[in-house]
C-alpha positions in Angstrom: -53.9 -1.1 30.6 -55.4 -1.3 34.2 -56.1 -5.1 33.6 -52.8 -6.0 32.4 -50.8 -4.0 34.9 -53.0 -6.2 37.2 -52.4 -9.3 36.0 -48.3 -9.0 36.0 -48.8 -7.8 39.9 -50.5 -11.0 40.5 -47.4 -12.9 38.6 -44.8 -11.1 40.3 -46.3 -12.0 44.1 -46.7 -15.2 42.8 -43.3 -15.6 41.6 -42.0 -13.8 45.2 -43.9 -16.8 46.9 -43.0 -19.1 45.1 -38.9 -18.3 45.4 -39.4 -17.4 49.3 -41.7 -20.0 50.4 -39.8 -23.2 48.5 -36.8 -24.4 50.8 -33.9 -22.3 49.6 -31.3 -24.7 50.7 -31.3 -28.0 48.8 -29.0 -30.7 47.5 -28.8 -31.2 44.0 -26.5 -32.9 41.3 -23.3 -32.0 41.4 -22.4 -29.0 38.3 -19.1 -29.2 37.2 -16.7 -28.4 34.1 -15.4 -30.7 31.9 -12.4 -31.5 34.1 -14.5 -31.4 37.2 -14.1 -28.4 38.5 -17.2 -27.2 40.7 -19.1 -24.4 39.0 -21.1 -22.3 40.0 -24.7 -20.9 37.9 -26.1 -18.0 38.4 -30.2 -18.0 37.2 -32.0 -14.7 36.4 -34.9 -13.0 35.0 -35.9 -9.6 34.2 -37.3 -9.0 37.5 -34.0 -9.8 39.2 -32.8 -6.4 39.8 -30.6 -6.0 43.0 -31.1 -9.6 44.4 -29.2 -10.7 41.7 -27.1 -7.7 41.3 -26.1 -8.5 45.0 -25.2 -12.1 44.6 -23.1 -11.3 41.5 -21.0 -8.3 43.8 -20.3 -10.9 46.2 -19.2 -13.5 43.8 -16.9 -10.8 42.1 -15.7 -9.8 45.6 -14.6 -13.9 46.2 -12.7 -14.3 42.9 -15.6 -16.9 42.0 -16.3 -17.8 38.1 -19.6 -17.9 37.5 -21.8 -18.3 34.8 -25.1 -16.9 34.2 -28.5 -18.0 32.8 -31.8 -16.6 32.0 -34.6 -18.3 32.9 -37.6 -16.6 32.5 -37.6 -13.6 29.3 -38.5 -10.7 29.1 -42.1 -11.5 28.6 -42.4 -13.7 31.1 -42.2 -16.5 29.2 -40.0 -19.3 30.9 -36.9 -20.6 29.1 -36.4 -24.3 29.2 -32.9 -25.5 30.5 -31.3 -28.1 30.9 -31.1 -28.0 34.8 -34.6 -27.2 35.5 -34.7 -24.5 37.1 -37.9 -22.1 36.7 -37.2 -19.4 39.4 -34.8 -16.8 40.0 -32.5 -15.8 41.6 -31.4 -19.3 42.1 -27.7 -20.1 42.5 -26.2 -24.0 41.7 -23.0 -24.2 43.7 -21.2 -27.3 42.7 -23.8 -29.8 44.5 -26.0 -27.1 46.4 -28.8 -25.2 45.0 -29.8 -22.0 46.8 -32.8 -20.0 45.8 -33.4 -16.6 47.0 -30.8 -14.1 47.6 -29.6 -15.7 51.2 -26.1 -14.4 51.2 -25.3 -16.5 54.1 -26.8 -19.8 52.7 -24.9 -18.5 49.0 -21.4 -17.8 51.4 -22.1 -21.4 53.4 -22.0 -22.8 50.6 -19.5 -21.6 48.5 -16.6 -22.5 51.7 -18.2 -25.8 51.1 -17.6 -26.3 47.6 -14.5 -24.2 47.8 -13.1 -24.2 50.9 -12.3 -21.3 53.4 -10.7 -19.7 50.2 -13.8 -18.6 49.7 -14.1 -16.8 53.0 -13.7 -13.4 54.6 -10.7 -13.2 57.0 -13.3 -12.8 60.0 -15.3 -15.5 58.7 -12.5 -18.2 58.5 -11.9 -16.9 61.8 -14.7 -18.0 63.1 -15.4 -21.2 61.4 -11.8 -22.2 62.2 -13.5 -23.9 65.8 -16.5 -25.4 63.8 -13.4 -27.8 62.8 -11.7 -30.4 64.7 -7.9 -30.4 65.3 -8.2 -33.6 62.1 -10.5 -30.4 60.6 -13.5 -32.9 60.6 -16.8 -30.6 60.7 -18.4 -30.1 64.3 -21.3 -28.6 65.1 -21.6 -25.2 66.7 -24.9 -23.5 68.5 -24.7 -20.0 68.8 -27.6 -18.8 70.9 -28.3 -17.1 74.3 -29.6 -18.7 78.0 -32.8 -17.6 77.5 -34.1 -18.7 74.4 -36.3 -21.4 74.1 -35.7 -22.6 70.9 -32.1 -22.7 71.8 -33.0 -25.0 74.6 -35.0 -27.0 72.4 -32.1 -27.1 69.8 -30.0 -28.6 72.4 -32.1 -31.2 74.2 -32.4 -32.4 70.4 -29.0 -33.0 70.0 -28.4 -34.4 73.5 -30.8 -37.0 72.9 -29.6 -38.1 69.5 -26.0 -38.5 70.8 -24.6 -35.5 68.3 -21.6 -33.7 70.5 -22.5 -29.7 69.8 -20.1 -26.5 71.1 -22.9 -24.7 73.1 -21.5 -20.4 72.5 -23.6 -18.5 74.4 -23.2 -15.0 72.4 -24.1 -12.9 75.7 -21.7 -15.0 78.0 -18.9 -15.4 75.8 -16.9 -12.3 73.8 -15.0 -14.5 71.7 -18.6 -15.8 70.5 -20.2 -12.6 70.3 -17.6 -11.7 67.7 -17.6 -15.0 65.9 -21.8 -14.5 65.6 -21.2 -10.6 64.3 -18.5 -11.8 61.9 -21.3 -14.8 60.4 -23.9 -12.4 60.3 -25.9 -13.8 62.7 -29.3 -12.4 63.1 -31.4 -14.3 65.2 -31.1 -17.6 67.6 -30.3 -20.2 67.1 -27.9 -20.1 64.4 -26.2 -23.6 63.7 -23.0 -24.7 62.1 -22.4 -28.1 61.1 -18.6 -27.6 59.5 -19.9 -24.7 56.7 -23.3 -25.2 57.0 -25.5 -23.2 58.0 -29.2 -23.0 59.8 -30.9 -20.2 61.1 -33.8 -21.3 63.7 -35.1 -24.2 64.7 -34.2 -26.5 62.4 -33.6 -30.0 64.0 -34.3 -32.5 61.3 -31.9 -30.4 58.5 -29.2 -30.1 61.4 -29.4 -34.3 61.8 -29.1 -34.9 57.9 -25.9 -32.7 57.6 -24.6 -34.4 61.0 -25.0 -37.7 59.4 -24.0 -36.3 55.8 -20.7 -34.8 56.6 -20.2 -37.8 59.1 -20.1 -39.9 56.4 -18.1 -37.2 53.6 -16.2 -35.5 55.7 -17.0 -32.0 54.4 -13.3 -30.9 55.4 -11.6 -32.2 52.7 -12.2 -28.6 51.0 -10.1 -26.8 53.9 
């Protein structure tokens, strides 16, 4: 009994590492309904418990339809499917695949897929000015004077040629609020239109510059 109960602590730190330590914020093929309507998947597992319970509330709470799949039984035993997905939670948002239970990441990318339908009232609040006046995503820094990463963040951007609003949170009331209302945690956080990265993440930030440059992720306002 020892041994086994052993054994499944080994497989559930390795499962925890292996859903926290993959990148939780990927691109993947777009999921869709038959007339294609974006969709949104919900992957679980017996050892789900309130990570997925909380990403279900806040579904509920947005008037999303969602579907759910199990991917791993009650044995541990993985289920195949067809969209390969082996861990849970993980969450397939039309084209966006977020694993973990992120809620920001999971509510960035719903107002992508869906819109700012998808929003709280303070959130579309505040990610009314990550759009331009033609509501073509822009890209927002929220961070402070003193932070290095910030400074790092926007040198970055300066030198690729990418035009950033620079909201220092401390300086700035109407920023503070906006921050609070996105459940910002840390510096910097980054908007380019809906998306979101926490920390210094320069390369990701470039991609969905160029990305949304090209799409124009606004067409979901």
């Amino acid at each position: 009994m020892k041994k086994l109960l052993i054994v499944l602590a080994v497989m559930a730190g390795l499962a925890y590492q292996y859903v926290y330590h993959k990148p939780p914020f990927a691109r993947a093929p777009v999921l869709a309904d038959a007339g294609g309507n974006a969709m949104v998947l919900l992957a679980t597992g017996p050892q789900c418990a309130e990570h997925c319970e909380r990403i279900r509330d806040l579904l509920k709470q947005r008037g999303i339809p969602f579907e759910e799949l199990a991917v791993v039984g009650e044995h541990n035993e993985a289920i195949p499917n067809k969209y390969d997905i082996t861990v849970y939670p993980t969450t397939l948002i039309g084209q966006t695949s977020v694993r973990g239970d992120d809620m920001e990441r999971i509510k960035s990318a719903l107002a992508e897929t869906y819109g700012k339908s998808a929003l709280s009232r303070a959130e579309r609040m505040a990610m009314d000015g990550h759009f331009d006046a033609q509501d073509r995503p822009r890209v927002v820094l929220y961070g402070t004077s003193w932070c290095a990463y910030c400074k790092d963040e926007r040198e970055f951007l300066s030198a690729h040629g990418i035009p950033f609003e620079d909201i220092d949170v401390e300086a700035s009331d109407a920023g503070a609020l906006s921050y609070h209302a996105l459940d910002g945690n840390g510096y910097p956080l980054t908007y380019v239109g809906y998306r979101r990265f926490v920390g210094a993440n320069n390369e990701g930030i470039l991609a969905a510059f160029a990305e949304t440059s090209k799409t124009q992720q606004a067409n979901v306002r």
